[in-house]
C-alpha positions in Angstrom: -87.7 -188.3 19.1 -90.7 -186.1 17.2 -92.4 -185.8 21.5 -89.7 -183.9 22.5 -88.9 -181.6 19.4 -92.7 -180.7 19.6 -92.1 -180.1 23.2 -88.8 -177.9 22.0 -91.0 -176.1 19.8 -93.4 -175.6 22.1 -91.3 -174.2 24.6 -89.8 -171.6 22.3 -92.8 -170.9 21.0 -93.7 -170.2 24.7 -90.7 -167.9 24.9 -91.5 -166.1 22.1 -94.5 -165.3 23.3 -93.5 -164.4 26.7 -91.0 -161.8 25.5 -93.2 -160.2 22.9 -95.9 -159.8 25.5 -93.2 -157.9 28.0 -91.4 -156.3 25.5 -94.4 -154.5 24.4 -95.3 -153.6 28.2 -92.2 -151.9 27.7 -93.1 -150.1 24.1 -96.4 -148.8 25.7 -94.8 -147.4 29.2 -91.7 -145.8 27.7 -94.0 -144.4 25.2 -95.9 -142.1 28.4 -92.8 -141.9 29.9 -90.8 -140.6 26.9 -93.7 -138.1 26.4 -93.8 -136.6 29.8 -90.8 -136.5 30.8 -89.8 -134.1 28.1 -92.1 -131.9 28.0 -92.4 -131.5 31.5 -88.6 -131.1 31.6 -89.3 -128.4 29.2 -91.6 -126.5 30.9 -90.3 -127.0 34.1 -86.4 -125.9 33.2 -84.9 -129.2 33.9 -82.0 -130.7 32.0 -82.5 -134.1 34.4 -85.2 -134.4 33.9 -84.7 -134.0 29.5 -81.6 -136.4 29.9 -84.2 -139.0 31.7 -87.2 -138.6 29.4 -84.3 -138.9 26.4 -83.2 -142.3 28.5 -86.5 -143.3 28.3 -86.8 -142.9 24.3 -83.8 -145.0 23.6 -85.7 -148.2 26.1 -88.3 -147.6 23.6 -85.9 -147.7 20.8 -84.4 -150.8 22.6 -87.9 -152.2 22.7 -88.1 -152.0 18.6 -84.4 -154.2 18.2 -85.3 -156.7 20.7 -88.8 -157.1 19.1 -86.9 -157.0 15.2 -84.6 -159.7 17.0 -87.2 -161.7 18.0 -89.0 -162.0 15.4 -86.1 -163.1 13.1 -84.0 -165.4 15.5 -87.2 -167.7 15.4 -86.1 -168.8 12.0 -85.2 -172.5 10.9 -82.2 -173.5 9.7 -81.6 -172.3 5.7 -79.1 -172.7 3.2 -77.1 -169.4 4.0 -77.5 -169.9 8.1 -77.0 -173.7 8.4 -76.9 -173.2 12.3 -79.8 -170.9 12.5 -80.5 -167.5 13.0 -79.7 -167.3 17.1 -77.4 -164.8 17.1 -79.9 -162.0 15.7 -80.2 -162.0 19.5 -76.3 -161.1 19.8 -76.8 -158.5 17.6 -79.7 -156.8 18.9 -77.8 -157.2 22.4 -74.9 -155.2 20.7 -77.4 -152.6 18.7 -78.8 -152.1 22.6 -75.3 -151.6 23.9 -74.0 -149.2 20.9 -77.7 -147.1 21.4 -77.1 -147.0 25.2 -73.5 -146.0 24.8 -74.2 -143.0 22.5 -77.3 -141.9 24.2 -74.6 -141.7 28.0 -72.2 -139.8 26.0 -74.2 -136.9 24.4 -75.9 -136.5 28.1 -72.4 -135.9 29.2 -71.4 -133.7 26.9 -74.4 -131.4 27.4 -74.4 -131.4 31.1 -70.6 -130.7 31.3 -71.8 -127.3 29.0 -74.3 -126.5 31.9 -71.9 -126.9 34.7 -69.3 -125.1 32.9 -71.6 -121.7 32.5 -73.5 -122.4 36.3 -75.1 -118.7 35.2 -77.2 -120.5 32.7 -79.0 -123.2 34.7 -82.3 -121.8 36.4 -84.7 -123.3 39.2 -86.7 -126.1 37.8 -90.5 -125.9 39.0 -91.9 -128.8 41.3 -93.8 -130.5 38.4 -90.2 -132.2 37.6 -90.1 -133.2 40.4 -93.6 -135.5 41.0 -92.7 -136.6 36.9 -89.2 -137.7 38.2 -90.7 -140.1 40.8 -93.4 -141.5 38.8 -91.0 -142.4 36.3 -88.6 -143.6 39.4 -91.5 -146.0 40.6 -92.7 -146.9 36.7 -89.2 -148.1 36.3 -88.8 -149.9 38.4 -92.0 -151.9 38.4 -91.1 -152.2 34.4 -87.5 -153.8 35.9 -88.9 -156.6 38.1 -91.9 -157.8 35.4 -89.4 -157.9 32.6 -86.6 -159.6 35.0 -88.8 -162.1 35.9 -90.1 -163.3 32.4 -86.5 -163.0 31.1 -85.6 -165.1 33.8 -89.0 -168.2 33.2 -87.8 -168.3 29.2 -83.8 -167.2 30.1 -83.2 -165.2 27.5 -79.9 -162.8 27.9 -81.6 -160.2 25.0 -84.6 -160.1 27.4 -82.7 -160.0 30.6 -80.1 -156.9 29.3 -83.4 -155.2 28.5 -84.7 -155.5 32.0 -81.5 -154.1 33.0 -81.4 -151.1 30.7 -85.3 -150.5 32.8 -83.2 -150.7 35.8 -80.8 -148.4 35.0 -83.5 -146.1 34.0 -85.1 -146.9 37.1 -81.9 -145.7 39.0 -81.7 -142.7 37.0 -84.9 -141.6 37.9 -83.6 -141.6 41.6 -81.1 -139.4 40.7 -82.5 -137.1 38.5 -85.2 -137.0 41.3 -82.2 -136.5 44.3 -81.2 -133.6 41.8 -84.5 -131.7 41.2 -85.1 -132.0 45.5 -81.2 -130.2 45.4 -82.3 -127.6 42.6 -85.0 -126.4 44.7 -83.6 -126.3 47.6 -81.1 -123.0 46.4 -78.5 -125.1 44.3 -79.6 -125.1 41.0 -76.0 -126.4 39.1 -77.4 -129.9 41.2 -79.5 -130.3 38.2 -76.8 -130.4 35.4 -74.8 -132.6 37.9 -77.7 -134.7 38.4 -78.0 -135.3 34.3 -73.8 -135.6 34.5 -74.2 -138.9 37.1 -77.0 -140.5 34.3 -75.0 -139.9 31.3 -72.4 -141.7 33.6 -74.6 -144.8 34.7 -76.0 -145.2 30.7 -72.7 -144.9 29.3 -71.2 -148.0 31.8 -73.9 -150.2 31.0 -74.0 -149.6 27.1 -70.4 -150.2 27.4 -71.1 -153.4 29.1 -73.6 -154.5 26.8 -71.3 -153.8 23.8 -68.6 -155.9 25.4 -70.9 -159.0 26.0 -72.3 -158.7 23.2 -69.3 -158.6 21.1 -67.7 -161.0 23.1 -70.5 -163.3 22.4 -70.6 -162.9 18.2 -66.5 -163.4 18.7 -67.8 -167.6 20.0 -67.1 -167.1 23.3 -67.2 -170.5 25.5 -70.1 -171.0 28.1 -69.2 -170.1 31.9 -67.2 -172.6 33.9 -70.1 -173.6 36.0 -71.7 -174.6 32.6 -68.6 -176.3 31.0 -68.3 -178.7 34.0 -72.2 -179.4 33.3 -72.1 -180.4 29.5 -68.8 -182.4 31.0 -70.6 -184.3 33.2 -73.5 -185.2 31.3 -71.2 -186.4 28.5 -69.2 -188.5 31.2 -71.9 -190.3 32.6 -72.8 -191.4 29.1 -72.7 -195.5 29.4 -69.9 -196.5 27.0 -67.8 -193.1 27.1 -64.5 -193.6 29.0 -63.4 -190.2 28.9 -63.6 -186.9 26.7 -61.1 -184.1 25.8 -61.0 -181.4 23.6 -64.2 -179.9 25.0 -65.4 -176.6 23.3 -68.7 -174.4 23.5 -69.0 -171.2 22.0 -72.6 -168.9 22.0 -75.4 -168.8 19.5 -77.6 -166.6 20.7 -79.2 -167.7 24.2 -77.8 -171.4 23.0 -74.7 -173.2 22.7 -72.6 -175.4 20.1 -70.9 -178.1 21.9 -67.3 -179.8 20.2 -66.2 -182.8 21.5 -63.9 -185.9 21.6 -65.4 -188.8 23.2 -63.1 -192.1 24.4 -64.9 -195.8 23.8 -63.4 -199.0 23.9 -61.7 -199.3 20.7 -62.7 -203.2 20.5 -66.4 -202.4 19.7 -67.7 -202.1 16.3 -68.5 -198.8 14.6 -72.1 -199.2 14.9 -71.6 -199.4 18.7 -69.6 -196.8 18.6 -71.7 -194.4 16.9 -74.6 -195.9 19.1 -73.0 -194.4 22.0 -72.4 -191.1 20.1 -76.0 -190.1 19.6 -76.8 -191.0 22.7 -74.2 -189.0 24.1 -75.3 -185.6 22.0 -78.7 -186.4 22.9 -77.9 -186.6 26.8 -76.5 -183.0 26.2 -79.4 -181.8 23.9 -81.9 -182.5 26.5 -80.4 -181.8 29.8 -78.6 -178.2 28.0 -79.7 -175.2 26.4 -77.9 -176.9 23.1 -78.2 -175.6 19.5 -75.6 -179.2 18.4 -73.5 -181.2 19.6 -70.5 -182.4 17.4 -68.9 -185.7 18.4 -65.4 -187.5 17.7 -64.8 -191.0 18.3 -61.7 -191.7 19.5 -60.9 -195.7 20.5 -59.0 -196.5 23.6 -58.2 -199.2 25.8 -60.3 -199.7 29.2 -59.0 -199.6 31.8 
């Protein structure tokens, strides 16, 4: 029993780790990005290119809540959190959501100015347009490191951050597509340029928000995932059946409820015998905060 929670330490230790270390890839590269993305939108007369570079500073702000997050969701157990402190990741998911959401809606707002007064947007100069590609490419290199260490530790806070890079990534290409458009002889492709990112930020804060919320409401595990726990509980020597079978989220873990059918003939000690090994089967094979267990006695057969 103390082998494998040192090994459980040990691994979330290791995940810790892992999503400090990529998390503050990110700090550093939104950091340049932020920087020269708006100036150079400044000097260069593009509102794109502003809307991208002010993308980029809310990944950086993103950066600071998942790093606050991670930090506190490593806590034990205390009096006031008897479960642990998980779902700091939930919120910080949510805070991400809510930043992404606001930041999408106030680049709407102002590129729907532009293209309502076309007299006011000038050419941009080609400087936006080499920034606008080196963000495009440092994007999406940012996406596939922080993808694949949210995927080695799966963490969801990690994993909606690599997304929000993404989506940055994909903005890039349009604010680039855009610029190419502005100095071709159409500058209003500029404001509309800015109108499709405030577009693609707001969707995914909105989506963030949702899960997120969804998440500190206890929502139950996936399907694919319920018929896992099931299993494992089933194949439990001793347990005839189960029912009343409920998960809700804790973070990047789960709290597992369940009613488990023995032979009613047994003694309690063998009944409870069979319990713990039950909730241990689940802790060990599942990404399981606790398990809850209910003996109920039946008949075999």
């Amino acid at each position: 029993m103390a082998s494998m929670k040192q090994e459980t330490a040990g691994m979330e230790q290791e995940r810790f780790e892992a999503g400090r270390r990529s998390t503050v890839v990110s700090v550093i590269v939104n950091i340049g990005l932020t920087t020269v993305q708006i100036i150079a939108g400044i000097f260069s007369g593009s509102q794109a290119l502003i809307a991208d570079g002010v993308h980029s500073l809310s990944d950086l702000i993103s950066d600071f809540v998942v790093l606050f997050a991670a930090h506190h969701s490593r806590k034990q157990a205390d009096a006031d959190h008897q479960y642990g402190h998980q779902r700091y990741e939930n919120a910080a998911s949510l805070a991400i959501g809510g930043i992404l959401l606001a930041v999408g809606i106030g680049m709407l707002w102002s590129a729907f100015h532009k293209i309502a007064d076309p007299s006011s947007v000038q050419q941009v100069h080609v400087l936006a347009l080499w920034v606008a590609l080196a963000a495009l490419v440092s994007k999406e290199l940012l996406f596939r490191y922080m993808l694949g260490v949210a995927q080695r530790v799966r963490s969801s806070m990690l994993a909606a951050n690599a997304w929000h890079a993404r989506s940055d990534a994909a903005s890039s290409l349009v604010v680039a597509l855009g610029i190419i458009g502005n100095l071709s002889g159409l500058p209003v492709l500029d404001p509309i340029a800015a109108l499709i990112v405030g577009l693609m930020v707001s969707r995914m804060g909105g989506s963030f928000f949702w899960r997120a919320l969804n998440d500190l409401m206890d929502r139950a595990v996936s399907e694919e995932e319920l018929t896992a726990i099931r299993s494992t509980l089933l194949q439990t020597p001793g347990v005839f059946g189960i029912h009343d079978l409920r998960t809700r989220k804790m973070g990047d873990m789960t709290i597992v409820d369940v009613h488990l059918e023995i032979d009613g003939s047994q003694t309690v000690t063998q009944g409870h015998a069979i319990a713990v090994n039950a909730r241990q089967r689940v802790l060990d094979q599942h990404r399981v905060l606790d398990v809850m267990t209910h003996v109920d006695p039946v008949q075999p057969g």
